[in-house]
C-alpha positions in Angstrom: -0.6 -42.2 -30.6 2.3 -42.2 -27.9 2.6 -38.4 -28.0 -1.2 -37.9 -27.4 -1.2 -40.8 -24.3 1.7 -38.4 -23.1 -0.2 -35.7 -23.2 -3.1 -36.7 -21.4 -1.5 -38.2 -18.6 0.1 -35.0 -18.3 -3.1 -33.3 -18.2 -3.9 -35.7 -15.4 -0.8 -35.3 -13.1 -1.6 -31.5 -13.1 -5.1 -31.9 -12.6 -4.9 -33.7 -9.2 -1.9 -31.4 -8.6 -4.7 -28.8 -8.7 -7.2 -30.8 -6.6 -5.0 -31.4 -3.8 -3.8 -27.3 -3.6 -7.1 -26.7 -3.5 -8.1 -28.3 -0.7 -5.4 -27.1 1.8 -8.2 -23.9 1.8 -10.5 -25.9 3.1 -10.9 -25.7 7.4 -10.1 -28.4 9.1 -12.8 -30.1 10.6 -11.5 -30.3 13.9 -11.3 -26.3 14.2 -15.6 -26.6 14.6 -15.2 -28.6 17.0 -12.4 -26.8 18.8 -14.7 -23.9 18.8 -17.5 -25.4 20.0 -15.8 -27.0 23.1 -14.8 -23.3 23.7 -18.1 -21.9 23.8 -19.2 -24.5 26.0 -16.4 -24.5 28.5 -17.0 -20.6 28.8 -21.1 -21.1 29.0 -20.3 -23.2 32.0 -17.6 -20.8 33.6 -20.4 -18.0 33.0 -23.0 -20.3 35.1 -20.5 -21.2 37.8 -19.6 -17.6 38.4 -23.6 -16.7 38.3 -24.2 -20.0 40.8 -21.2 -17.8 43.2 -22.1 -15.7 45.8 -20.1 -12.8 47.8 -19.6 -12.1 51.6 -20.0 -14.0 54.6 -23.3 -15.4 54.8 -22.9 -16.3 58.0 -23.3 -12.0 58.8 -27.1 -12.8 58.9 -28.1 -14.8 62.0 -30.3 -17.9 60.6 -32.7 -19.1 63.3 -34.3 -21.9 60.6 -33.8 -23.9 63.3 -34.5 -22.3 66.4 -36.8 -23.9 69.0 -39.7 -21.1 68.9 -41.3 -22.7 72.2 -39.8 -23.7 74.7 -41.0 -25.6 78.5 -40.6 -22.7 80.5 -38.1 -24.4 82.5 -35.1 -21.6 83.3 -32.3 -21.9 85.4 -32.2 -22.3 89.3 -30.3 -19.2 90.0 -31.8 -16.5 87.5 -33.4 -14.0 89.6 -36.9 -13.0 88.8 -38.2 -9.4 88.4 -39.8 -7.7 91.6 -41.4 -4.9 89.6 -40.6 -6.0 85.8 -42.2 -3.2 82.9 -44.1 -5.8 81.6 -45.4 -7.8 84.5 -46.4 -11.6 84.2 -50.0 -12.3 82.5 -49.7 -9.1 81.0 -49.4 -8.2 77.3 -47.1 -6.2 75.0 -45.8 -5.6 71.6 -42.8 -7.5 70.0 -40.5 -5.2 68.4 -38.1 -7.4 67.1 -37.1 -9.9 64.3 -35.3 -12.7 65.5 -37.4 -14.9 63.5 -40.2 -14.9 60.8 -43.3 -13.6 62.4 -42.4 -12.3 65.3 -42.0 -8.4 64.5 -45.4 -7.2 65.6 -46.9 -9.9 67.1 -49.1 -9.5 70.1 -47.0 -11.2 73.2 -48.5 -12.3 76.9 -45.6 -12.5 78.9 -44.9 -15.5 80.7 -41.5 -14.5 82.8 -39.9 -11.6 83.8 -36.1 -11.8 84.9 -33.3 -9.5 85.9 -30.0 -10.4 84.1 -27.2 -9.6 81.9 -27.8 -10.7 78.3 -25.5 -11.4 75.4 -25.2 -11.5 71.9 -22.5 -14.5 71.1 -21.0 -16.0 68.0 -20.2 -19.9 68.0 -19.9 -22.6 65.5 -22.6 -24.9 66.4 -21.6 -28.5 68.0 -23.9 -30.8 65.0 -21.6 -29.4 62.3 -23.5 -26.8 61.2 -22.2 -23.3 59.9 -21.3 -20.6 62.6 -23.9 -18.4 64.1 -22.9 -14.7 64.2 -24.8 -12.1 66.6 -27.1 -14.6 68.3 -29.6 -12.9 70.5 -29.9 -13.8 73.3 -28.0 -16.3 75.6 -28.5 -14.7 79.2 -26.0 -14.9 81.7 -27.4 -18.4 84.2 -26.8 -19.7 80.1 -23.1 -19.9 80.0 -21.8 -23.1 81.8 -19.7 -22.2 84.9 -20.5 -18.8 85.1 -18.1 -16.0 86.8 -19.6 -13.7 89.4 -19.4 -11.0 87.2 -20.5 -10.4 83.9 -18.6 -11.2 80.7 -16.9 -8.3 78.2 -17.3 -8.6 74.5 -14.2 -10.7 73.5 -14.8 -13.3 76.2 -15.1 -16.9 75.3 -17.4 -19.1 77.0 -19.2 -22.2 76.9 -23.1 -21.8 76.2 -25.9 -23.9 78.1 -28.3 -22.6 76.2 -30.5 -24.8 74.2 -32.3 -22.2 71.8 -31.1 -23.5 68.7 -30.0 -27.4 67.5 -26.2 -27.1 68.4 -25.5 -24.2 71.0 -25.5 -26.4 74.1 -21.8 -27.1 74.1 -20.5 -24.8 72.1 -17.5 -22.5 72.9 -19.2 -18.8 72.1 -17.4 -15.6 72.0 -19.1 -12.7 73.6 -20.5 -9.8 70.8 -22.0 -7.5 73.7 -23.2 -7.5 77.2 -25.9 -5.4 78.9 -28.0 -6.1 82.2 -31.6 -5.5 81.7 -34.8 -7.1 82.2 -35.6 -10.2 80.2 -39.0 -11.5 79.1 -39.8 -15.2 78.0 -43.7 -14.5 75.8 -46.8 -16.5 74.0 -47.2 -15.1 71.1 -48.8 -16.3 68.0 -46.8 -16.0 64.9 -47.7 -13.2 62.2 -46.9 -15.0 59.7 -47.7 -18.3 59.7 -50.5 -18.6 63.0 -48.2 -21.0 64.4 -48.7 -20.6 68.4 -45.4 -20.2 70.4 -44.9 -20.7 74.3 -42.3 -19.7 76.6 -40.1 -18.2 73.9 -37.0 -17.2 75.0 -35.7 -14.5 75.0 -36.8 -11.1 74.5 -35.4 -7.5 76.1 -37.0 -4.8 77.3 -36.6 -3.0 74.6 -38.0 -5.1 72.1 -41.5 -4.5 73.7 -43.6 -1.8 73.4 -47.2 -1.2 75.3 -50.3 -2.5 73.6 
């Protein structure tokens, strides 16, 4: 009776023996989990890089919040055109894209002006993000203006109140040319909105109707 207790208890010991090898196989439960925190932690590198975007936005001039119309007003010592391409009252052809709508647009000009007019760059005063290539700020626009006309490179302080933030700001000075500048009516190609006194548009950026 002893001898066949013995044995069974044996049989025992080396069946749990068995048991417990064979579940050192078995994965831990945590690897699963491991894994899974993985793949989620690169799906939401994958989407940050996707959300990421390259270059200087900046490069493309936003005018979301230019003032389109304006009251006409201009300053005290800008020179009017004696015998401007486009005379007052009449009508031309907007060649340009400055903003949404205006690229085609039939234009009744309501100013003519002789000038020198810039393209500037400047970080606006309300915080917003800079403003590269800005046409145009003419020359009566720049506060404390020198006799003669500023070189690209030059820093200045605008006047100007085109777009929320330029009056105030320190600009620097993309290019310079003297010309003829036109402030226009036009109605807006896009969205019908009506725009007065618009400033500014060159010479060039008109064509006969």
């Amino acid at each position: 009776m002893k001898k066949q207790l013995l044995a069974l208890g044996l049989v025992t010991v080396f069946g749990l023996a068995g048991c417990a090898n064979g579940s050192t196989d078995e994965p831990a439960p945590e690897t699963n989990e491991e894994a899974t925190t993985n793949e989620e932690e690169v799906q939401s590198d994958q989407g940050t890089n996707e959300g990421t975007t390259t270059g200087d936005s900046a490069e493309d001039t936003d005018h979301s919040s230019m003032n389109h119309s304006s009251s006409g007003d201009v300053p005290d010592d800008l020179q009017e055109a004696d015998s401007p391409t486009f005379p007052v009252g009449s009508q031309a052809v907007i060649e340009a894209s400055h903003m949404e709508g205006m690229n085609g647009a039939e234009a009744t000009i309501s100013g003519a002006f002789n000038t020198t007019v810039y393209t500037v760059t400047y970080t606006p005063t309300d915080g917003g993000e800079p403003v590269k290539n800005h046409k145009w700020v003419i020359h009566e626009e720049i506060k404390n203006a020198q006799d003669e006309p500023y070189e690209a490179g030059d820093e200045v302080t605008l006047t100007a109140k085109h777009m929320e933030g330029m009056e105030g700001a320190t600009a620097t000075i993309d290019s310079a040319q003297q010309t003829t500048v036109y402030m226009v009516d036009y109605t807006s190609t896009t969205s019908g909105e009506e725009v007065t006194n618009h400033k500014w548009v060159t010479e060039d950026e008109l064509s006969a109707k």
